[in-house]
N, C-alpha and C positions, 0 to 999 in steps of 0.2 A: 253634520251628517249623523243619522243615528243604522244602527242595525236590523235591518228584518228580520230577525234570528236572533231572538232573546238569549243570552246565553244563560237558559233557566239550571243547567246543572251540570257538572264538569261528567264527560263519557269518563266509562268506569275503566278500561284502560287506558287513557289518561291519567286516571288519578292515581292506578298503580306506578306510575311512570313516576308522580313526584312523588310517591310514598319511597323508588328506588334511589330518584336523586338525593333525598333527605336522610338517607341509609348511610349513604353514599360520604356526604357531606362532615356527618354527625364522625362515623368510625373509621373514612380512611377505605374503608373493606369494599371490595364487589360482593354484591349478595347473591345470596344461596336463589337464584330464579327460576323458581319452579310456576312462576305463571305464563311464560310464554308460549304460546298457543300454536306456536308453527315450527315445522322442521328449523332444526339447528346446524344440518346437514347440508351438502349442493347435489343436485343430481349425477347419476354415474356417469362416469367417462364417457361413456358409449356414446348416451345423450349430448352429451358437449361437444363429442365430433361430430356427432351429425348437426347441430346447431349452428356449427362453424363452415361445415359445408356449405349448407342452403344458405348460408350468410354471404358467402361467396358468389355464391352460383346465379350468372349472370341471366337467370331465367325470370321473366315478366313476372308472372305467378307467384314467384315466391318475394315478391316485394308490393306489388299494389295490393287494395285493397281486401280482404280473403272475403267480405261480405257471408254468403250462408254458403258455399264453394267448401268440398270437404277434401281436403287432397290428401293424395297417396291413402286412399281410404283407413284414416283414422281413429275417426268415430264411429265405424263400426268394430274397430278394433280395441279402442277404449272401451266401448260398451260390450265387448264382447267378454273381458278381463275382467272389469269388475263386476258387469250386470249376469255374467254367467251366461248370455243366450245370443244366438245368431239372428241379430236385425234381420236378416236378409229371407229369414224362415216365415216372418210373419208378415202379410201383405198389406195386414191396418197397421202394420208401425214403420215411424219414421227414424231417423237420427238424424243428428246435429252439431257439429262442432258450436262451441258459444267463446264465447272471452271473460270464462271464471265463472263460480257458481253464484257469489255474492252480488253479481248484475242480471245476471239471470233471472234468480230468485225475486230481487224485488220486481222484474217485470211480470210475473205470475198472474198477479191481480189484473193487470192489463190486461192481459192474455183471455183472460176470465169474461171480459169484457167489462171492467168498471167503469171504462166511464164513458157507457156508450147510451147517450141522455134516452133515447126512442125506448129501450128497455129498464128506465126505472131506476135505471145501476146508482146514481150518483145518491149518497148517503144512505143508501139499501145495500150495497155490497156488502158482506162478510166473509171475512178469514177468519178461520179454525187455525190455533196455530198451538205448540205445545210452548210452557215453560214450566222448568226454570231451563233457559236455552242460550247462545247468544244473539238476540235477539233481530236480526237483522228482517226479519218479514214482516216482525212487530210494530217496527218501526217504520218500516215502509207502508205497511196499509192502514194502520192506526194513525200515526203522527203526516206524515207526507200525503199520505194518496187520500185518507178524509175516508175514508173505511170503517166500518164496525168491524171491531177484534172481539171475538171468544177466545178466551184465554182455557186450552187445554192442559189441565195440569198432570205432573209426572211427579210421583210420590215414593218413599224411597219405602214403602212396604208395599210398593209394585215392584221393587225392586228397577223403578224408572222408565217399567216396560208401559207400551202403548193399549190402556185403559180404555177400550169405546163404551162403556159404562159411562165411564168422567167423562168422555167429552157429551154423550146425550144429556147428562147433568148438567155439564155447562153452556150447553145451548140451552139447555128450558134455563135454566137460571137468568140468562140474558134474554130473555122474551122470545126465541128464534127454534123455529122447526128444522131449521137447515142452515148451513152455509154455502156459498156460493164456492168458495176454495177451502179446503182443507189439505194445511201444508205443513209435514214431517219433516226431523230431521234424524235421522234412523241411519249407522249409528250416531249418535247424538251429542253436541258438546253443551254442556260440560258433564251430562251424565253418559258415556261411552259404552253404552248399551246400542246393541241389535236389537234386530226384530224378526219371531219367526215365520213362518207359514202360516199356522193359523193366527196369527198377529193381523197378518196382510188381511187374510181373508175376510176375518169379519169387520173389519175396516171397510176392504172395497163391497162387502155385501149392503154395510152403512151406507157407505157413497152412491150404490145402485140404487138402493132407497129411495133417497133423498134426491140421487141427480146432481151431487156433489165430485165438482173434479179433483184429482188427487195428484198431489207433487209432494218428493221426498228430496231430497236434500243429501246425497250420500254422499259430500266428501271425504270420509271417512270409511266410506265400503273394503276400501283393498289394503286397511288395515287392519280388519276383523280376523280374529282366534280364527284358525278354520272347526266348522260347524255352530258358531256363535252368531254367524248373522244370514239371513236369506234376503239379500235384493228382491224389492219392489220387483224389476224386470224377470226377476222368475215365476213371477206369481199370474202379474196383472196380463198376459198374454192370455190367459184362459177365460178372461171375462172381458168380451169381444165389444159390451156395450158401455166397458169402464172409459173415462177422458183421464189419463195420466200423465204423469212425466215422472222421470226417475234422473236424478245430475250427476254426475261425475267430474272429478276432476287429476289434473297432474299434481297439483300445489303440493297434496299429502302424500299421494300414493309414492314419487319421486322425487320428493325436497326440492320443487320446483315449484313457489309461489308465482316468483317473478315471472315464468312463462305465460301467465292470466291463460290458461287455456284447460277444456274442457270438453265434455259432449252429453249431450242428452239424446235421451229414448223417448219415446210413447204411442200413445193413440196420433193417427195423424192430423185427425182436424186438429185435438188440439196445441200438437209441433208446431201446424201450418197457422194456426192463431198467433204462437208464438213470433212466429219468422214476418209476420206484420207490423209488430211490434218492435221485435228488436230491427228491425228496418230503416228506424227512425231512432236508432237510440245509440248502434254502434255500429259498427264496418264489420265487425268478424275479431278472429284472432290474429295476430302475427302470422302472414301464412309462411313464414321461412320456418317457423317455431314449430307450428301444424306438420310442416310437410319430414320435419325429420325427428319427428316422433310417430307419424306414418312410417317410414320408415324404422323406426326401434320395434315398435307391436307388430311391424310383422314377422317377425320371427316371436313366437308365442314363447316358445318354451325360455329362452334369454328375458325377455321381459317377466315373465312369471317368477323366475331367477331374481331377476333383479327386487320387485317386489315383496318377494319371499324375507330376502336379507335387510329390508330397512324394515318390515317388521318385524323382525327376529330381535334387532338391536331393540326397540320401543320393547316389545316384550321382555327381553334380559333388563333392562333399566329396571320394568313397571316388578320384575318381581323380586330386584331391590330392594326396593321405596315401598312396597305396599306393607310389607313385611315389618319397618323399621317402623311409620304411620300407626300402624296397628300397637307393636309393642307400647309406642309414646301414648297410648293411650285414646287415641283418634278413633270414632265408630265411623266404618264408611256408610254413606248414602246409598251406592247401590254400585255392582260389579264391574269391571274394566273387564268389557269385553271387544272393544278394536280403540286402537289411537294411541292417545299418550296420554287420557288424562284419567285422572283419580278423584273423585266426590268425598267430601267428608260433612258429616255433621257438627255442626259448630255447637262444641261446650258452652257450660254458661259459668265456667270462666278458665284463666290460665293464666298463668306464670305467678298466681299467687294474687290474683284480683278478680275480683268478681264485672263479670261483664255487663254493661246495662241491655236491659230487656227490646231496648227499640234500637235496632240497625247491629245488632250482636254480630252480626257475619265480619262487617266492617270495623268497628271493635276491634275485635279479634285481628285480623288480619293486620291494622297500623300497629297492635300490641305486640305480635309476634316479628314484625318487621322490624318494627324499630329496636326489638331488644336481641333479637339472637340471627339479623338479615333473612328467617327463611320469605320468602315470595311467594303467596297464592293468588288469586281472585275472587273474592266473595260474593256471591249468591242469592240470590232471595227462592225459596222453594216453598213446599207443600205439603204439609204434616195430613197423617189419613181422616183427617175429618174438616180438613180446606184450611186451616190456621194456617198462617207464615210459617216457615220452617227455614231456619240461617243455613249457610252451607259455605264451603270453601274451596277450592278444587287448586288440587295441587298438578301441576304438569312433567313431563320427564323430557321436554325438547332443551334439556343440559344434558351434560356427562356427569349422572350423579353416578359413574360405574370409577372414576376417577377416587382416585384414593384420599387426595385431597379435600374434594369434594365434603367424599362419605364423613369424614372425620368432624368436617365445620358442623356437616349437618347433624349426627349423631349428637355432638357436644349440644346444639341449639335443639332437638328433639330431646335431650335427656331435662331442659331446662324448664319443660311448658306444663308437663303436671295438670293437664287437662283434666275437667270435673262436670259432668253433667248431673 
């Protein structure tokens, strides 16, 4: 038997998984892990008793199938928390519950119509997509869906912000007048920047253009600084002939990954594309799960509360760490403004050796692991005249607010002597 699926290169968190095992092995010690990417937290109480109710509750609904069914009206309640606006106010947009952004997302391109032979789509498709990101649309319409990718790049003397300059560059660069989808991840991992107003605008005035549908990617919106980021959904309401979507989810907002549950907004033909698609891909979300966090968002102001306080904590952590980062000599890439994560510039060298020129990010990162356990994930980025530029991105889903903590890492921060 052999494999359909070359295993051409280890995924890169994996490979941080055995750079911890090897940590691990070598010293005895747990490491200092600042790459992990998702709440460290469980969601509030509140949450858990209602989860435990409907888990109970011997009602049909909240055990069969939830299909595109939005109970205890939810997703208008999600979208209303993070995306700032009342669904119910505008009569070309739809919402959605979905089952997590990461299935979502790759069905976009579907959605788009790629592979629908009578219009040409199959190996004429293109996605517009940004990096340095994690990569998850990249993958899906480049490597799986058989897609043309424009690679939109995000530059750290844009400060990471959303360039439509770069991206009309990197459509003419790739022979292309347009793309069929263009798809944000605002705010953004692993560079945790917003996007303002006229961020959006001349964005969606691009997409009018060209006739380019637009989807953002905001698991991250209802961790944003308040006045650091303005949702897609406050914008795109006002331009009647834009096709969008805007995502949300619980994973970050709630320290609830494991719930896979979400909701989307937009234009509704192209919701109602969507809901064709996912038709044939998934059933819905848990609707026991749906239905008593319908229940938690309606009462706005406790929700907002709760929200408030997990990123209160991610901000106390990030003004830490940014701080210590900083002193150790680390240039960051661009500002932490929602999430938990921190971008840095990768020196060209540390702890007393000079780093090789090609894959420097990763270098760096087995060097600093293996000698003092700190844990990042390395990057590939975008220097201002399109070169590679290494990058690192340190996360705060630990308790670096723990004393113990502080101490290991300060000692392994004071060790790295970084040098660009």
């Amino acid at each position: 038997m052999t494999r359909r699926i070359p295993a051409a290169s280890i995924n890169l968190f994996q490979l941080i998984y055995v750079l911890i095992r090897e940590h691990e092995e070598k010293t005895g010690e747990e490491p200092l892990n600042l790459s992990l990417g998702n709440p460290d937290g469980i969601p509030p109480e509140a949450i858990r008793r209602l989860k435990a109710k409907y888990a109970q509750d011997p009602g049909y609904d909240y055990h069969t199938y939830a299909e595109d069914r939005n109970l205890r009206g939810f997703a208008e309640a999600l979208v209303k928390l993070h995306g700032g606006i009342d669904a119910a106010e505008f009569p070309r947009l739809r919402v959605l519950p979905i089952a997590g952004i990461k299935t979502a997302g790759a069905l976009a391109p579907l959605a788009c119509g790629l592979h629908l032979p009578d219009k040409a789509r199959r190996g004429s498709f293109r996605v517009a997509s940004n990096l340095p990101a994690y990569d998850i649309i990249g993958t899906w319409s480049d490597s799986y869906l058989a897609a043309q990718r424009t690679v939109w790049p995000l530059t750290s003397g844009d400060n990471m912000r959303l360039n439509v300059a770069c991206l009309r560059e990197a459509l003419k660069k790739d022979g292309a007048d347009r793309a069929d989808l263009v798809y944000t991840v605002r705010p953004g991992n692993p560079a945790a920047v917003g996007a303002s107003a006229a961020d959006w605008k001349e964005l969606i005035a691009f997409c009018l253009e060209k006739g380019m549908r637009l989807v953002n990617d905001a698991a991250y919106a209802g961790l944003a600084a308040p006045g650091r980021h303005v949702p897609l959904a406050r914008v795109a309401p006002d331009y009647p002939d834009l096709e969008w979507l805007e995502l949300y989810s619980v994973s970050k907002s709630f320290n609830d990954p494991g719930a896979r549950l979400g909701a989307l907004v937009g234009s509704k033909d192209f919701v109602e594309d969507f809901v064709l698609v996912k038709g044939n891909t998934d059933s819905g979300p848990v609707p026991g799960v749906m239905a008593a966090y319908g229940d938690f968002l309606s009462d706005e102001k406790a929700a907002r509360a709760a929200l408030d306080a997990i990123r209160d904590l991610y901000e106390r952590r990030l003004a830490w760490l940014i701080p210590r980062l900083k002193a150790a000599g680390l240039r960051p890439a661009c500002d932490t403004e929602a999430g938990f994560f921190t971008l840095w510039k990768t020196p060209a060298s540390v702890l007393g050796r000079t780093l090789p020129a090609e894959n420097r990010h990763e270098a760096f990162n087995r060097a600093v692991i293996s000698e003092t356990g700190i844990v990042g994930v390395h990057f590939s980025g975008f220097d201002d005249k399109g070169g590679p530029e290494p990058l690192i991105r340190y996360a705060v889903c630990a308790d670096v607010l723990d004393p113990k903590f502080q101490a290991r890492l300060e000692a392994g921060l004071a060790r790295l002597k970084p040098a660009y």
